[in-house]
N, C-alpha and C positions, 0 to 999 in steps of 0.2 A: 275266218280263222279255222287252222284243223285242229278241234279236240282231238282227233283220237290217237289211241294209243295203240303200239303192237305188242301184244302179252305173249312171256314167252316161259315156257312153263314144262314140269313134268310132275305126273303123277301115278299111282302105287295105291292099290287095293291088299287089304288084308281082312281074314276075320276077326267078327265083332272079339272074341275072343284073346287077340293080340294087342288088347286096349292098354292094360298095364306098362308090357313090356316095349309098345311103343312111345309112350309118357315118358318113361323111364330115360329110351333114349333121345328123347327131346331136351331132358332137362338141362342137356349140358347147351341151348341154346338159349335169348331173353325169351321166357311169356311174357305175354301180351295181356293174356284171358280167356274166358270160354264164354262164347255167347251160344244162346237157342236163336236157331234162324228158321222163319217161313219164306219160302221163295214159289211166286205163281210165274209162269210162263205164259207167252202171249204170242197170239198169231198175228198177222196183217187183217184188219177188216175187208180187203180186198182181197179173194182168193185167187186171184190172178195172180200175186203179189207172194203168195205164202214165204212166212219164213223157212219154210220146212221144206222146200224143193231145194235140188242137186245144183239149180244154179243160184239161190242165194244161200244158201244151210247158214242162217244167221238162229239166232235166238235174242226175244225182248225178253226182260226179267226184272218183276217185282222184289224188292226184299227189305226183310226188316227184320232187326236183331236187336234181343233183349239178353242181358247180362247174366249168367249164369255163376260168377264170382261173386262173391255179398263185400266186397272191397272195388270193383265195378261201380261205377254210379251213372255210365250212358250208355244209350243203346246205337245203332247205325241204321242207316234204313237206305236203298238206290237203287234207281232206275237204270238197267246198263243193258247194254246192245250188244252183244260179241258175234263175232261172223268169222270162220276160219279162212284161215288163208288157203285156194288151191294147190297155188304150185308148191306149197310148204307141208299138204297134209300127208304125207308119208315121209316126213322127218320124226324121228326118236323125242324131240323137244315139240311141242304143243303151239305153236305160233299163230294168234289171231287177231282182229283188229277190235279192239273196246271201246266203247264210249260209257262214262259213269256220269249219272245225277245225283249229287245227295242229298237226302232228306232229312229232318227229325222223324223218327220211327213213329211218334204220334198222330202225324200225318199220313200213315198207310192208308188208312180207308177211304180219306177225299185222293188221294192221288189214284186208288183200285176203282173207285166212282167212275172219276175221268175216264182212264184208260177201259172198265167195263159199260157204263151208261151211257157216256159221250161220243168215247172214239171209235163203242162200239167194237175191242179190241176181243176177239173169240182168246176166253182161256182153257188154254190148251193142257197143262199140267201141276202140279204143287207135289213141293215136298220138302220135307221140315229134319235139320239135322243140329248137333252142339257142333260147332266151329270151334277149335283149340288154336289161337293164334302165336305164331315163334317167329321171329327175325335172328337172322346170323349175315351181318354187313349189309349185303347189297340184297339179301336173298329173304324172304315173308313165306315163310309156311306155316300151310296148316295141317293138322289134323281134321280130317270131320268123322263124325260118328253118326253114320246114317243107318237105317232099323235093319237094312239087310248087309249090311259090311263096313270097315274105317276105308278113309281115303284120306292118304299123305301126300300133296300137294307141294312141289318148292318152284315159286315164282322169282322172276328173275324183278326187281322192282326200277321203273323206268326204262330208261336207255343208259342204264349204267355198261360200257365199256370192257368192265373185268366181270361182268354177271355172268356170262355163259362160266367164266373158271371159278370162279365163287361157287355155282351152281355145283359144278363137276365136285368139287373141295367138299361142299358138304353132303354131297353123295356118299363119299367115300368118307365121311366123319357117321352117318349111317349104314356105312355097310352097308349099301344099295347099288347096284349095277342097274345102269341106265338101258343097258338091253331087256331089265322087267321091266320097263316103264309102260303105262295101258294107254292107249289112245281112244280108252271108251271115257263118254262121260258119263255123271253119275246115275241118270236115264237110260245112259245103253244100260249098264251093268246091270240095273236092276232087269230090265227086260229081259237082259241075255238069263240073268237066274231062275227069274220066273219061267223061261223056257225048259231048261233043265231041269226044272222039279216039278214041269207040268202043273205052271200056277196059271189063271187067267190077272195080265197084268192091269193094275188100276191105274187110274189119272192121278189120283193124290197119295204119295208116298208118304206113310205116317206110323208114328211111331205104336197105336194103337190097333195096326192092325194084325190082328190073329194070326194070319196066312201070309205072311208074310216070309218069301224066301230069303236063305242064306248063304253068302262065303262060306 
Protein backbone atom coordinates (compact mmCIF):
# COMPACT_ATOMS: atom_id res chain seq x y z
CA UNK A 1 0.00 0.00 0.00
CA UNK A 2 1.29 3.78 -0.65
CA UNK A 3 0.99 5.96 2.38
CA UNK A 4 2.35 8.78 1.06
CA UNK A 5 1.16 11.85 0.45
CA UNK A 6 2.16 14.89 -1.84
CA UNK A 7 2.18 18.21 0.43
CA UNK A 8 1.56 21.10 -1.32
CA UNK A 9 2.03 24.26 0.43
CA UNK A 10 3.45 27.91 0.70
CA UNK A 11 4.97 29.89 3.21
CA UNK A 12 5.92 33.55 4.46
CA UNK A 13 8.52 34.71 7.11
CA UNK A 14 7.85 37.81 9.06
CA UNK A 15 9.37 39.49 12.40
CA UNK A 16 8.92 38.17 15.54
CA UNK A 17 7.41 41.57 16.02
CA UNK A 18 4.37 41.28 13.53
CA UNK A 19 3.04 38.52 16.08
CA UNK A 20 -0.13 40.76 16.99
CA UNK A 21 -1.08 42.01 13.71
CA UNK A 22 -0.72 38.66 12.25
CA UNK A 23 -3.24 36.87 14.98
CA UNK A 24 -5.15 39.62 14.20
CA UNK A 25 -5.49 38.72 10.68
CA UNK A 26 -6.03 35.11 11.22
CA UNK A 27 -8.94 35.67 13.22
CA UNK A 28 -11.32 35.90 10.72
CA UNK A 29 -10.27 32.06 10.05
CA UNK A 30 -11.45 28.53 12.65
CA UNK A 31 -8.50 28.30 15.53
CA UNK A 32 -7.66 25.18 16.29
CA UNK A 33 -4.98 26.05 19.12
CA UNK A 34 -1.47 26.87 19.95
CA UNK A 35 0.67 24.06 20.96
CA UNK A 36 4.69 24.20 22.12
CA UNK A 37 6.42 21.79 19.72
CA UNK A 38 10.19 20.04 19.95
CA UNK A 39 11.02 18.58 16.66
CA UNK A 40 14.70 16.51 16.46
CA UNK A 41 15.87 15.79 12.94
CA UNK A 42 17.60 12.67 12.00
CA UNK A 43 19.99 11.35 9.53
CA UNK A 44 20.35 7.73 7.89
CA UNK A 45 22.70 5.53 10.13
CA UNK A 46 24.24 4.68 6.92
CA UNK A 47 26.28 7.70 5.52
CA UNK A 48 26.32 6.38 2.14
CA UNK A 49 22.48 6.79 2.35
CA UNK A 50 22.42 10.48 3.93
CA UNK A 51 19.35 12.26 3.99
CA UNK A 52 21.07 15.49 3.47
CA UNK A 53 22.62 14.76 -0.02
CA UNK A 54 21.31 16.57 -3.54
CA UNK A 55 20.04 13.31 -4.64
CA UNK A 56 17.80 12.30 -1.68
CA UNK A 57 17.26 15.95 0.16
CA UNK A 58 14.67 14.01 2.30
CA UNK A 59 14.33 14.96 6.08
CA UNK A 60 13.37 12.19 9.17
CA UNK A 61 11.64 14.16 12.00
CA UNK A 62 10.82 13.67 15.46
CA UNK A 63 7.86 15.72 17.15
CA UNK A 64 5.90 16.13 19.90
CA UNK A 65 3.37 18.80 20.96
CA UNK A 66 2.01 20.06 24.17
CA UNK A 67 -0.95 22.31 24.48
CA UNK A 68 -0.25 25.80 25.06
CA UNK A 69 -4.36 26.75 25.32
CA UNK A 70 -5.58 25.67 29.12
CA UNK A 71 -8.97 24.62 27.15
CA UNK A 72 -6.50 22.19 25.18
CA UNK A 73 -6.57 18.79 26.86
CA UNK A 74 -4.20 16.78 24.10
CA UNK A 75 -1.01 16.97 22.89
CA UNK A 76 0.26 15.23 19.15
CA UNK A 77 3.34 13.70 18.76
CA UNK A 78 4.89 12.09 14.66
CA UNK A 79 7.22 10.46 12.95
CA UNK A 80 7.26 11.90 9.37
CA UNK A 81 9.51 11.67 6.34
CA UNK A 82 9.11 14.50 3.82
CA UNK A 83 11.43 14.52 0.66
CA UNK A 84 11.00 17.39 -1.97
CA UNK A 85 10.12 16.74 -5.17
CA UNK A 86 12.87 17.57 -8.00
CA UNK A 87 11.18 18.50 -10.95
CA UNK A 88 8.72 20.68 -8.76
CA UNK A 89 11.42 22.62 -6.60
CA UNK A 90 11.45 25.76 -8.51
CA UNK A 91 7.64 26.20 -8.44
CA UNK A 92 6.25 29.16 -6.22
CA UNK A 93 4.01 26.34 -4.23
CA UNK A 94 6.28 23.89 -2.02
CA UNK A 95 5.48 20.21 -3.33
CA UNK A 96 6.76 17.25 -1.45
CA UNK A 97 6.22 13.66 -0.62
CA UNK A 98 5.17 12.80 3.43
CA UNK A 99 4.85 10.06 5.11
CA UNK A 100 3.38 10.64 8.97
CA UNK A 101 3.39 8.23 12.18
CA UNK A 102 1.37 9.17 14.92
CA UNK A 103 1.95 8.92 18.41
CA UNK A 104 0.85 9.72 22.02
CA UNK A 105 3.42 12.61 22.78
CA UNK A 106 4.19 10.51 26.04
CA UNK A 107 5.68 8.09 24.03
CA UNK A 108 8.60 10.59 22.72
CA UNK A 109 11.30 9.21 24.62
CA UNK A 110 10.95 5.18 23.88
CA UNK A 111 10.38 6.09 20.21
CA UNK A 112 13.83 8.91 20.50
CA UNK A 113 15.36 5.48 22.28
CA UNK A 114 14.59 3.48 19.14
CA UNK A 115 15.53 5.77 16.52
CA UNK A 116 18.95 7.09 18.80
CA UNK A 117 20.05 3.55 20.64
CA UNK A 118 18.70 0.99 18.15
CA UNK A 119 18.53 2.38 14.78
CA UNK A 120 21.32 4.12 15.73
CA UNK A 121 19.83 7.23 13.75
CA UNK A 122 22.68 10.31 13.95
CA UNK A 123 20.69 13.53 15.21
CA UNK A 124 21.41 15.97 13.12
CA UNK A 125 19.20 19.09 14.44
CA UNK A 126 16.23 20.32 17.10
CA UNK A 127 14.19 23.06 17.33
CA UNK A 128 11.29 24.21 19.41
CA UNK A 129 8.54 26.60 18.22
CA UNK A 130 4.30 27.63 19.57
CA UNK A 131 2.52 26.25 16.34
CA UNK A 132 -0.99 28.53 15.95
CA UNK A 133 -3.25 26.16 14.11
CA UNK A 134 -6.35 27.81 11.58
CA UNK A 135 -8.25 25.92 8.81
CA UNK A 136 -10.35 28.00 6.20
CA UNK A 137 -12.26 24.89 3.88
CA UNK A 138 -9.81 22.90 2.32
CA UNK A 139 -6.70 24.90 3.51
CA UNK A 140 -4.65 24.11 7.56
CA UNK A 141 -2.57 27.06 8.44
CA UNK A 142 -0.29 27.85 10.66
CA UNK A 143 1.42 30.32 12.39
CA UNK A 144 4.65 29.35 14.11
CA UNK A 145 6.67 31.56 16.25
CA UNK A 146 10.16 30.49 16.23
CA UNK A 147 13.07 32.42 18.58
CA UNK A 148 14.49 34.13 15.39
CA UNK A 149 11.20 34.94 13.15
CA UNK A 150 6.94 33.87 12.61
CA UNK A 151 6.37 31.57 9.85
CA UNK A 152 2.93 31.60 8.04
CA UNK A 153 2.43 28.46 6.50
CA UNK A 154 -1.07 27.53 4.20
CA UNK A 155 -1.15 23.90 3.26
CA UNK A 156 -3.44 22.66 0.83
CA UNK A 157 -5.01 19.63 3.01
CA UNK A 158 -5.14 16.07 1.01
CA UNK A 159 -5.87 15.97 -2.68
CA UNK A 160 -8.51 18.16 -2.49
CA UNK A 161 -9.22 19.29 -6.26
CA UNK A 162 -10.27 23.17 -5.53
CA UNK A 163 -7.13 23.43 -2.93
CA UNK A 164 -4.69 25.20 -5.18
CA UNK A 165 -7.94 28.15 -5.56
CA UNK A 166 -8.87 27.89 -1.97
CA UNK A 167 -5.18 28.38 -1.42
CA UNK A 168 -4.97 31.46 -3.99
CA UNK A 169 -8.54 32.71 -2.18
CA UNK A 170 -6.98 32.94 1.04
CA UNK A 171 -4.00 34.60 -0.07
CA UNK A 172 -5.68 37.28 -1.05
CA UNK A 173 -8.28 37.27 2.13
CA UNK A 174 -4.33 37.98 3.57
CA UNK A 175 -3.11 40.31 1.61
CA UNK A 176 -0.37 38.00 0.66
CA UNK A 177 1.04 37.88 -2.95
CA UNK A 178 2.37 34.52 -3.61
CA UNK A 179 5.36 35.98 -5.44
CA UNK A 180 6.79 36.60 -1.47
CA UNK A 181 6.26 33.18 -0.87
CA UNK A 182 10.11 31.75 0.75
CA UNK A 183 11.30 28.41 -0.37
CA UNK A 184 13.60 28.32 2.65
CA UNK A 185 12.69 26.05 5.43
CA UNK A 186 12.76 27.01 8.70
CA UNK A 187 16.67 25.61 9.18
CA UNK A 188 17.63 27.48 6.06
CA UNK A 189 16.24 30.84 7.41
CA UNK A 190 17.85 30.48 10.50
CA UNK A 191 21.24 29.84 8.86
CA UNK A 192 20.86 32.27 6.26
CA UNK A 193 20.32 35.08 9.55
CA UNK A 194 22.97 33.78 11.45
CA UNK A 195 24.96 34.55 8.47
CA UNK A 196 24.02 38.01 8.11
CA UNK A 197 24.59 38.95 11.64
CA UNK A 198 27.86 36.94 11.82
CA UNK A 199 26.38 34.38 14.34
CA UNK A 200 28.18 30.98 14.66
CA UNK A 201 24.84 28.69 13.86
CA UNK A 202 23.95 25.87 16.53
CA UNK A 203 22.32 22.48 16.11
CA UNK A 204 19.43 23.03 18.55
CA UNK A 205 17.31 26.09 17.89
CA UNK A 206 15.75 27.35 21.28
CA UNK A 207 14.12 29.67 22.66
CA UNK A 208 16.65 30.28 25.55
CA UNK A 209 19.33 31.13 23.54
CA UNK A 210 21.05 34.67 24.14
CA UNK A 211 22.52 35.10 20.63
CA UNK A 212 20.14 34.27 18.83
CA UNK A 213 19.49 36.08 15.42
CA UNK A 214 16.78 38.04 14.01
CA UNK A 215 13.93 39.01 11.17
Amino acid sequence: MNNINIEREMRFYFPLKKLKPQQADLQQFHYKGRYHEITIMYDNPNPKYTFYSSLIDGRLRLRAATPADKNLKNGYGFVSWKQRIPSLKNEIMRHENEIEFHFNPTELPAIQSILENILHCPKISSYERYRNHYENGDIHITLDEFPFALMLELEINGNSESGEKQLMDTLSLLKLDSASASSYSCDDMYRELCLKENKQPRSDILFNDSDMPHL
